[in-house]
C-alpha positions as CSV (number, residue, x, y, z in Angstrom):
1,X,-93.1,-106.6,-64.7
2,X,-91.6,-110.2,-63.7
3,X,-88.0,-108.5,-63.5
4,X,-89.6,-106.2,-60.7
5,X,-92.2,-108.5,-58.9
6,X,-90.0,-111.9,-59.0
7,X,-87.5,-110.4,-56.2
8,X,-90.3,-109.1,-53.9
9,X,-92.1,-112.5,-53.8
10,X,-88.4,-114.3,-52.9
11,X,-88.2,-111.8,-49.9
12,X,-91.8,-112.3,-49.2
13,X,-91.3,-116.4,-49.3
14,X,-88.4,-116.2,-47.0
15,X,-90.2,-113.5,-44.6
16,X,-92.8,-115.8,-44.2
17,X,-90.6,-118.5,-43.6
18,X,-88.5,-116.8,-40.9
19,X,-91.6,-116.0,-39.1
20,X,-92.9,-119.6,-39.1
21,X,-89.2,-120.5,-37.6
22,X,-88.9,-117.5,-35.4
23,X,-92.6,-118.6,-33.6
24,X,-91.5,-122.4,-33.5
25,X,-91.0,-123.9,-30.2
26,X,-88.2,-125.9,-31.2
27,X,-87.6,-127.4,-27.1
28,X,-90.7,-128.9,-27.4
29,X,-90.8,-132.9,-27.6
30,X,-94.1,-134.7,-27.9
31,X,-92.7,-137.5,-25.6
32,X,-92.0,-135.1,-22.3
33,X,-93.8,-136.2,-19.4
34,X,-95.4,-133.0,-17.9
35,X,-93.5,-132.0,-14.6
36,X,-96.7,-131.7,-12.4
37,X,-94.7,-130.2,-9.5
38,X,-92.1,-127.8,-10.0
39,X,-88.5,-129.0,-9.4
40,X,-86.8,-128.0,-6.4
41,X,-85.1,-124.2,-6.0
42,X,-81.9,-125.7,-5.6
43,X,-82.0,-127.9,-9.1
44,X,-80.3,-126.1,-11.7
45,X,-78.9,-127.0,-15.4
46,X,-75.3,-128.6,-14.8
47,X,-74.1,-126.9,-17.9
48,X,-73.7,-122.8,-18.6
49,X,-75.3,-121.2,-21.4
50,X,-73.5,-118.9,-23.6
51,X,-75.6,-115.4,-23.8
52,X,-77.6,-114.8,-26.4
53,X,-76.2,-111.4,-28.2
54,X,-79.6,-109.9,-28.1
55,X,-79.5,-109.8,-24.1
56,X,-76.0,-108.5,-24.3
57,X,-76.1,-105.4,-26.7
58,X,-76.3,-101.7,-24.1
59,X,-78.9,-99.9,-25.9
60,X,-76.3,-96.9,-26.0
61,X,-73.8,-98.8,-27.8
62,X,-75.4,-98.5,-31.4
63,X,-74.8,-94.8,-32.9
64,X,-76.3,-94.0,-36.0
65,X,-75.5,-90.9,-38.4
66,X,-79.2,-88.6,-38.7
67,X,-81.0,-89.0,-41.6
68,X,-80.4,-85.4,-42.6
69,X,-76.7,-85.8,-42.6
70,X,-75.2,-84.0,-45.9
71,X,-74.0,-87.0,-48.7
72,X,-70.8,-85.7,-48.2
73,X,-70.0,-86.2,-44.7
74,X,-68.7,-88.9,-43.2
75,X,-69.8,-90.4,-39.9
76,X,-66.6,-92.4,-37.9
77,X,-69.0,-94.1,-35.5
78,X,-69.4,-98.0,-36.4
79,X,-71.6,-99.7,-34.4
80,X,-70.1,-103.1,-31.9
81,X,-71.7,-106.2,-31.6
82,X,-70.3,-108.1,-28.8
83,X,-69.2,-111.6,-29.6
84,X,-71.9,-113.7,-27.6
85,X,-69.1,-116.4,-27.1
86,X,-66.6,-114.1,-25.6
87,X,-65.1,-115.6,-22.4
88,X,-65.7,-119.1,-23.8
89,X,-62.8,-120.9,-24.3
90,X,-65.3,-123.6,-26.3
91,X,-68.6,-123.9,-27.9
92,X,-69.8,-127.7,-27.1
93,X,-72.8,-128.9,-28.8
94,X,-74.0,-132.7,-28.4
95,X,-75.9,-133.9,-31.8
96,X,-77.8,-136.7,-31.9
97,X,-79.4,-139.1,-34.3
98,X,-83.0,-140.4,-32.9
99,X,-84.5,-143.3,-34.9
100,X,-88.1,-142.2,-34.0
101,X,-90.4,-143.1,-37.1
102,X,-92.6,-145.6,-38.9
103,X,-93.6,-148.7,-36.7
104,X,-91.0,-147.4,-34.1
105,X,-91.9,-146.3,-30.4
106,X,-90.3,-143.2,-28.5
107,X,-86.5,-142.2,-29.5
108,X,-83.4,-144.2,-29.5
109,X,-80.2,-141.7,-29.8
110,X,-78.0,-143.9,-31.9
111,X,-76.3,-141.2,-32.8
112,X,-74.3,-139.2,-30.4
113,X,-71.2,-136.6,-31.4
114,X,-70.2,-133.9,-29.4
115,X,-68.6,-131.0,-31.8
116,X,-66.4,-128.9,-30.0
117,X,-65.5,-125.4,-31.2
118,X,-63.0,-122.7,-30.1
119,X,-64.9,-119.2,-30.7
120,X,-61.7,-117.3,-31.2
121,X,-59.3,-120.0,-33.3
122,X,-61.8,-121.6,-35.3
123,X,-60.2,-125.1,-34.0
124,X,-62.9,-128.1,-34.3
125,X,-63.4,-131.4,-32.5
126,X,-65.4,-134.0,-32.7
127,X,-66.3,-136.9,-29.7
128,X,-68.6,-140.1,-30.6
129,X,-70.1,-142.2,-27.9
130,X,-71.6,-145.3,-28.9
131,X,-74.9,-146.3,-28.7
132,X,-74.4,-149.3,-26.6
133,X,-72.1,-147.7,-23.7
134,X,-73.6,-148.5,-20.4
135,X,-72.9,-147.3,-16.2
136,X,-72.6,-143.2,-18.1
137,X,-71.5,-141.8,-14.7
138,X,-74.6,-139.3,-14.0
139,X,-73.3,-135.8,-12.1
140,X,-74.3,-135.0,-8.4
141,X,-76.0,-132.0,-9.3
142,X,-79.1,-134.2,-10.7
143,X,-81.5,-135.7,-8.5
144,X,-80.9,-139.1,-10.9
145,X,-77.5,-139.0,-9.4
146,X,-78.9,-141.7,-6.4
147,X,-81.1,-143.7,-8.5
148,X,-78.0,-146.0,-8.5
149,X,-75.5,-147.1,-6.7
150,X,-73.1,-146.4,-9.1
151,X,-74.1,-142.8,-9.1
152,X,-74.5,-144.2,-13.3
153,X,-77.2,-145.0,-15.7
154,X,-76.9,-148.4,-15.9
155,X,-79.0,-148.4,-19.6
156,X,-77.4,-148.0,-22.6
157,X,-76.5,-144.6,-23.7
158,X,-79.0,-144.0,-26.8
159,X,-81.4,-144.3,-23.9
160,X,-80.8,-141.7,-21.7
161,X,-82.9,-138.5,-24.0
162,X,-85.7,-140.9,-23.6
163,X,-85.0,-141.8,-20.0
164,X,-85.1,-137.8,-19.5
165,X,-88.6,-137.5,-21.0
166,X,-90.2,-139.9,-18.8
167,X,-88.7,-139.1,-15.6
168,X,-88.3,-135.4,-15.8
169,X,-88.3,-135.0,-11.8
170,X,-84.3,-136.4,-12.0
171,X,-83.3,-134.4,-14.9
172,X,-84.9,-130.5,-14.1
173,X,-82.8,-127.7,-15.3
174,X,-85.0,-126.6,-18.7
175,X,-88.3,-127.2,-20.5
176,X,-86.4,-130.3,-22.3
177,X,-85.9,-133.4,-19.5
178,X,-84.4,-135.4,-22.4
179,X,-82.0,-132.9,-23.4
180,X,-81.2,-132.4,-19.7
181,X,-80.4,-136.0,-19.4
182,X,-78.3,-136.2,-22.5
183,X,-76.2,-133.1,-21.9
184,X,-75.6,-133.7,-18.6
185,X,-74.9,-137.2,-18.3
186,X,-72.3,-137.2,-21.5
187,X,-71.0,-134.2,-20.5
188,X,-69.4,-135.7,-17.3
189,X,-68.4,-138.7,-19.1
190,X,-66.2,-136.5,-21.3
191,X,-65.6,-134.0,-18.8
192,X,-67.3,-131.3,-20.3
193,X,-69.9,-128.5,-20.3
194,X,-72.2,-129.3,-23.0
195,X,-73.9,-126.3,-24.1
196,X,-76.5,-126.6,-26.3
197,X,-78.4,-130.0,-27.8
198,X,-79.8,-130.6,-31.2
199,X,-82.0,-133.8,-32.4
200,X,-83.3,-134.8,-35.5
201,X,-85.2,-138.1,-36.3
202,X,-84.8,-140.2,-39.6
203,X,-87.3,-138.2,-41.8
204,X,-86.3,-134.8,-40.3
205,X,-82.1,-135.9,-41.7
206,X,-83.8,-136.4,-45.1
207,X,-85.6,-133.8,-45.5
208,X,-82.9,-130.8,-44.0
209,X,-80.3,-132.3,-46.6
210,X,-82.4,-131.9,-49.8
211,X,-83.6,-128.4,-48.2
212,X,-79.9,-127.7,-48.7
213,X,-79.4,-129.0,-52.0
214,X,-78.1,-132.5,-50.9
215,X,-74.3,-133.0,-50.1
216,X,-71.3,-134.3,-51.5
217,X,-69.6,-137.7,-49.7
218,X,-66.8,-139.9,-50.9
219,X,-67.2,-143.3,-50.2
220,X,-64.1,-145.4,-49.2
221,X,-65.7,-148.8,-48.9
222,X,-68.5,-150.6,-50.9
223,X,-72.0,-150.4,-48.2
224,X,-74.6,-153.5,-49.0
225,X,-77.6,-154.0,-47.4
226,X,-79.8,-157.0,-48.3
227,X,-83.0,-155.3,-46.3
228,X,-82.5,-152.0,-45.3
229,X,-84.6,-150.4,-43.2
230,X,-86.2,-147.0,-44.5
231,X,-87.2,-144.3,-42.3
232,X,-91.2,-144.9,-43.7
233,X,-91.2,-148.5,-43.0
234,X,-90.4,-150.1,-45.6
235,X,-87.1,-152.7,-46.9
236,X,-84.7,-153.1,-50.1
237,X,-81.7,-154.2,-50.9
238,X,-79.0,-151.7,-51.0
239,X,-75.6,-150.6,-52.4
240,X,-73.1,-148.0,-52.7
241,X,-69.8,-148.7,-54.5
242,X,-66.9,-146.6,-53.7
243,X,-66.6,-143.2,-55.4
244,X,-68.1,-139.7,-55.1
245,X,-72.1,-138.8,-54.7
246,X,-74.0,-135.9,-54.8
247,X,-76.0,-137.4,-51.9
248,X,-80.0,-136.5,-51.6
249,X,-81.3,-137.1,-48.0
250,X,-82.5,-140.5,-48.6
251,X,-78.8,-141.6,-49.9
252,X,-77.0,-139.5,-47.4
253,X,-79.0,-141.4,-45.0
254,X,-78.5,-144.6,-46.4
255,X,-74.8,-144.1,-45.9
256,X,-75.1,-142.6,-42.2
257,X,-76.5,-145.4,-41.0
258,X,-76.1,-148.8,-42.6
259,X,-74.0,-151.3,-40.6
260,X,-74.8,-154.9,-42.3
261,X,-71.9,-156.0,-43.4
262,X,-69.7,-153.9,-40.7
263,X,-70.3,-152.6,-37.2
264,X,-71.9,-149.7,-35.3
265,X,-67.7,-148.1,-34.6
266,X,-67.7,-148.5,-38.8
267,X,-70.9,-146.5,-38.7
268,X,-70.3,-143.9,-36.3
269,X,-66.7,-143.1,-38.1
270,X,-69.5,-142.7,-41.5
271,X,-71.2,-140.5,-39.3
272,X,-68.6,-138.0,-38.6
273,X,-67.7,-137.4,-42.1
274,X,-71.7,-136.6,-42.9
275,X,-71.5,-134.0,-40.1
276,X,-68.6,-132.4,-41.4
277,X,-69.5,-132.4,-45.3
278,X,-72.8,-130.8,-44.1
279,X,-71.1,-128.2,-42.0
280,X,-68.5,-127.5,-45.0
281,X,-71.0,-127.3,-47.4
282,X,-73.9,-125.6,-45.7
283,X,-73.2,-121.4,-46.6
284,X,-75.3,-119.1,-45.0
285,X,-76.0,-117.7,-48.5
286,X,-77.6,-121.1,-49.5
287,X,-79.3,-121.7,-46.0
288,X,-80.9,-118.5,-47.0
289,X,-82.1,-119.1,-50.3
290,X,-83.1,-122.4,-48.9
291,X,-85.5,-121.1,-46.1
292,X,-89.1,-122.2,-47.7
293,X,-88.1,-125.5,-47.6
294,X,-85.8,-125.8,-44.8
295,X,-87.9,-124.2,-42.3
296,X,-91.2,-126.8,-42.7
297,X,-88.4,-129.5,-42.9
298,X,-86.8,-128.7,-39.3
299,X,-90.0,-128.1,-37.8
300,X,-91.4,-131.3,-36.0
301,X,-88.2,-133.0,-37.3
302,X,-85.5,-130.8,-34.7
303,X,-85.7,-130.8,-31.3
304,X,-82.8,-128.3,-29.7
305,X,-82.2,-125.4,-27.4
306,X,-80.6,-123.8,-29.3
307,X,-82.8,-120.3,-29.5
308,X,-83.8,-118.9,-32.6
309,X,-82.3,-115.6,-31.7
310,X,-78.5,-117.6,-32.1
311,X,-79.4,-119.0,-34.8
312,X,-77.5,-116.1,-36.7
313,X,-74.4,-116.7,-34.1
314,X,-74.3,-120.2,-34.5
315,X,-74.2,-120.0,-38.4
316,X,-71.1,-117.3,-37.7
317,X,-69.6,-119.8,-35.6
318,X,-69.8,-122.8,-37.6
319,X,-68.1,-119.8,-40.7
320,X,-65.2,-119.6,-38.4
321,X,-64.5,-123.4,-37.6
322,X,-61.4,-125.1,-38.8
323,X,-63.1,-128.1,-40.7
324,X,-59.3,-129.1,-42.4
325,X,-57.8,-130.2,-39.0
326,X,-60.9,-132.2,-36.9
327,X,-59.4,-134.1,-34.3
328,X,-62.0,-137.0,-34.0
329,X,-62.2,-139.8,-31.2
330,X,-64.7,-142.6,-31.3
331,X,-64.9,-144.0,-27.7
332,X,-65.1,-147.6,-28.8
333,X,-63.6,-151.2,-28.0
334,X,-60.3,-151.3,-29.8
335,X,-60.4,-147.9,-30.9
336,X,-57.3,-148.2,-33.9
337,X,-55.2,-145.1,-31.9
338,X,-54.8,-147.5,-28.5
339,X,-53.9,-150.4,-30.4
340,X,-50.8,-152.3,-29.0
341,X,-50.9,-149.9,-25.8
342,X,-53.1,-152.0,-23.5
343,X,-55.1,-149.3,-22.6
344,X,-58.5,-149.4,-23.8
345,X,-61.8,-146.3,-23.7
346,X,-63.6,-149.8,-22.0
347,X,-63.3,-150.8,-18.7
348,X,-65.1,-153.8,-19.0
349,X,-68.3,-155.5,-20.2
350,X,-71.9,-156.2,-18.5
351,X,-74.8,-158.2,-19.7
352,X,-75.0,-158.7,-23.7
353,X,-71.4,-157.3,-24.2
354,X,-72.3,-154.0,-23.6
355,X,-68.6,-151.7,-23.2
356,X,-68.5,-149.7,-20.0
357,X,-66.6,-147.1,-20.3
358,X,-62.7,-145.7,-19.2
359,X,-64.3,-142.9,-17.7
360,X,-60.4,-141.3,-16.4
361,X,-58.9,-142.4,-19.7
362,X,-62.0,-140.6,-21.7
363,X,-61.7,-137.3,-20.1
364,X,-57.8,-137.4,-20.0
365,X,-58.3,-137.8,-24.3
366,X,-60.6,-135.0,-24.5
367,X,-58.7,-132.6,-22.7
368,X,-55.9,-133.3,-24.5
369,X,-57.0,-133.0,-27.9
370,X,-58.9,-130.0,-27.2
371,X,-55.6,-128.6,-25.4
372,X,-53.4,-128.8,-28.5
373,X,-53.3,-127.2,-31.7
374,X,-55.6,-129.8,-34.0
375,X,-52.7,-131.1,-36.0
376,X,-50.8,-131.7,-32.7
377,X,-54.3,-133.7,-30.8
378,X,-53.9,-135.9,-34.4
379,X,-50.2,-136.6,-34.0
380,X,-50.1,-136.9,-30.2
381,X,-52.9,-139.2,-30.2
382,X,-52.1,-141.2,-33.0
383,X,-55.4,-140.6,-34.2
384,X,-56.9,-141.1,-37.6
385,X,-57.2,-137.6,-39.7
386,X,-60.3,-136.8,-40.8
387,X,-59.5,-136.3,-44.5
388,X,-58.0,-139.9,-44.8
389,X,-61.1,-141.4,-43.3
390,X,-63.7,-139.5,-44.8
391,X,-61.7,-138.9,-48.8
């Protein structure tokens, strides 16, 4: 009797769980300032979506074999999905990092990686901003655009999805003012269409990785943290000595984010090797039997536009990506590629050393990486592979 009800209740306990995520309004951010007029005709997103594949399927294009059809015949008609990314010469995605939690107000973005995929190679890139970077040039299509005269936000970066919150009358374009703001204004600092957004707060990362089982990280260098600050409040001392972990979400964490005894550029390297151990390690198979508890962990944790009804094209898409090869800039002061070149991703330096950035020399990068084969973007660049940084 177990052998025969134990596999109905798993389907049942995932059915449930994909209707709780299918019903989720996962744009929704408890911070957005209601739009109490509605934004001019002329204000559009600055970005273009990719279609979802359920608006793109002709209902004549599926052809199925009757029911009645003899065992023995065999029916030649296979049935097409278009590829919703067709056309798209790259998938851009902008994650971020908010440190939203106990004792903390609204959402600092310390985080910020745009992962860049080619739909039809598989090739993956990864661009980090850092949290400081101040004067983000803001594009003439938003009404923030003349807020300045610098045509900038003159804040730091990891302010801007909170910026788009409050003041949702310069950022219009979508039910998400914050992810408006974000995608648009590092977008045209890199020179890029971001498509889609995704943010998750300090609880919500610990919570998605044990979902999945945890994840596997070398560590290169020893991490020590006298007082570390959890995401529930509280402070202890820390340390991870070199080696390999099976990582839960509170270590994994841990790891993402302490910068003691090094720098936010030490960090934000740490950073891209979590994003890319979780997207190697991550199966659709194990997402799946992970659903009960990954669904109630994403939910109030995730903010994205990222539509439920992609979520099966996006885990296809992350299948396909190259994760051997990442070409992987960090748009920092003395970023180790430019040394002895006298070039620099900063143009200069306002008020508390904050780095403004090389806007031309940042958009000339990205286009080159993401214009060359992956092992070429490394070599041309003379940029640090991923697999030497990351073990």
């Amino acid at each position: 009797l177990a052998f025969l009800v134990t596999p109905h209740g798993w389907a049942a306990e995932r059915n449930l769980a994909l209707y709780d995520l299918f019903t989720y309004d996962f744009s929704a951010d408890p911070g957005q300032v209601t739009v109490t007029t509605a934004p001019p005709a002329t204000a559009a997103p600055t970005t273009t979506r990719p279609p979802s594949a359920t608006t793109e399927v002709p209902q004549s294009s599926t052809s199925m074999p009757p029911t009645t059809m003899p065992a023995t015949t065999t029916s030649t008609t296979t049935t097409t999905m278009p590829d919703p990314f067709a056309g798209y010469e790259r998938i851009n995605v902008l994650l971020l990092g908010g440190d939203s939690g106990v004792g903390r107000w609204g959402v600092r973005t310390d985080t910020m990686i745009v992962v860049s995929i080619d739909p039809t190679t598989g090739s993956t890139a990864m661009f980090s901003v850092p949290r400081n970077t101040v004067w983000v040039p803001v594009p003439d299509s938003m009404p923030a655009y003349h807020r300045h005269w610098c045509h900038c936000y003159t804040g730091p970066a990891n302010a801007i999805y909170q910026r788009g919150l409050l003041y949702p009358e310069d950022y219009p374009g979508g039910p998400n003012t914050g992810g408006n703001a974000a995608k648009a204004l590092l977008g045209e600092l890199l020179g890029l269409d971001i498509h889609y957004f995704a943010l998750v707060d300090l609880q919500g990362f610990v919570d998605i990785v044990d979902a999945i089982g945890g994840v596997t990280i070398t560590v290169t260098e020893r991490i020590y943290e006298p007082y570390y600050p959890h995401e529930d409040g509280t402070r202890e001392r820390v340390e991870i000595l070199p080696g390999t972990y099976e990582m839960d979400g509170h270590l994994a964490l841990v790891y993402a984010r302490s910068r003691r005894q090094s720098d936010d550029y030490v960090r934000m390297g740490r950073q891209r090797c979590v994003v890319e151990a979780i997207a190697e390690q991550a199966d659709p198979i194990g997402l799946l039997r992970a659903l009960p508890d990954l669904v109630p962990a994403i939910q109030g944790s995730v903010v994205t536009d990222i539509r439920i009804s992609e979520i099966p094209d996006f885990l296809d898409l992350v299948a396909r990506a190259d994760l051997e090869t990442v070409p992987s800039v960090r748009f920092m002061w003395l970023a180790p590629e430019l040394e002895g070149t006298g070039t620099s991703y900063v143009a200069g330096f306002e008020e508390a050393g904050f780095p403004r950035p090389n806007v031309p020399l940042i958009r000339e990068t990205v286009q080159t990486v993401l214009s060359l084969p992956p092992a070429e973007a490394i070599e041309t660049l003379n940029l640090e592979p991923l697999e030497e940084v990351c073990g």
